[in-house]
N, C-alpha and C positions, 0 to 999 in steps of 0.2 A: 556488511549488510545485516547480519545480526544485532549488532549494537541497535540501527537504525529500527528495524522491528520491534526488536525490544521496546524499545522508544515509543515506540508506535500504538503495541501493545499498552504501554503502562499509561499512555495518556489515554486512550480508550476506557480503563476502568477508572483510573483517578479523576482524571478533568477531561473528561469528553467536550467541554466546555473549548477548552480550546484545539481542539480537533474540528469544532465546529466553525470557529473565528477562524482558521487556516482555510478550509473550505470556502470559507465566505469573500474570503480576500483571494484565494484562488479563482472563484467563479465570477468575481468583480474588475478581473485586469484587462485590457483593452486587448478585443480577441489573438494579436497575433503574440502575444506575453502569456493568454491562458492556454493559447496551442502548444506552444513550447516547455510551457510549466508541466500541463497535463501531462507532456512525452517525458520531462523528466522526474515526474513524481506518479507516473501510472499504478505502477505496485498499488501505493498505498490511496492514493485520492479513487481508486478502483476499488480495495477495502473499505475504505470509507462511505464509497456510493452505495455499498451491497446489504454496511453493517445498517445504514439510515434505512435502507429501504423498509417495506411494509410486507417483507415474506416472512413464512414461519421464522423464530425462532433459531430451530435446528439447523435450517438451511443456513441460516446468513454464517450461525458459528461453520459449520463444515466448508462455507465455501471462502473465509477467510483465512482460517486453516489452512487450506488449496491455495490461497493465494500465496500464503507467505511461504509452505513449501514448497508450490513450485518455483517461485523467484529465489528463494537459498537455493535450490540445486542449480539452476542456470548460472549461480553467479560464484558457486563455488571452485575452488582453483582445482583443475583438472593434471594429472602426470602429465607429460607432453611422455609420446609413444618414439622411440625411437628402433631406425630402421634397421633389419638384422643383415 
């Protein structure tokens, strides 16, 4: 999931160009392919909806921020606990 971010991140400042093209063909798929897409690219096409939007500045950086560290901690490998 890091790698992915990363990813995510470096085309954000280099070529947001094509962050937009991915959006574009995401929002263009015949509804029951954009349902399915949306659930499995939420993270970041949720990133993406918050970084376009038209709120301050500060906000959109803080709450993709929040985005990408709450999805690393849910998705990172946990000890499994075992019983004494």
């Amino acid at each position: 999931m890091v790698a992915l971010w990363t990813i995510f991140f470096t085309l954000l400042v280099v070529s947001p160009e094509t962050l937009e093209d991915v959006y574009d063909w995401l929002t263009g798929l015949p509804i029951v392919w954009e349902v399915l897409m949306w659930i499995v690219l939420l993270p970041w096409a949720l990133t993406y909806v918050v970084w376009e939007s038209s709120w301050e500045h500060w906000l959109r950086i803080v709450l993709v921020v929040l985005f990408a560290a709450v999805h690393l901690s849910i998705c990172a490998p946990r000890e499994t606990r075992r019983g004494v």
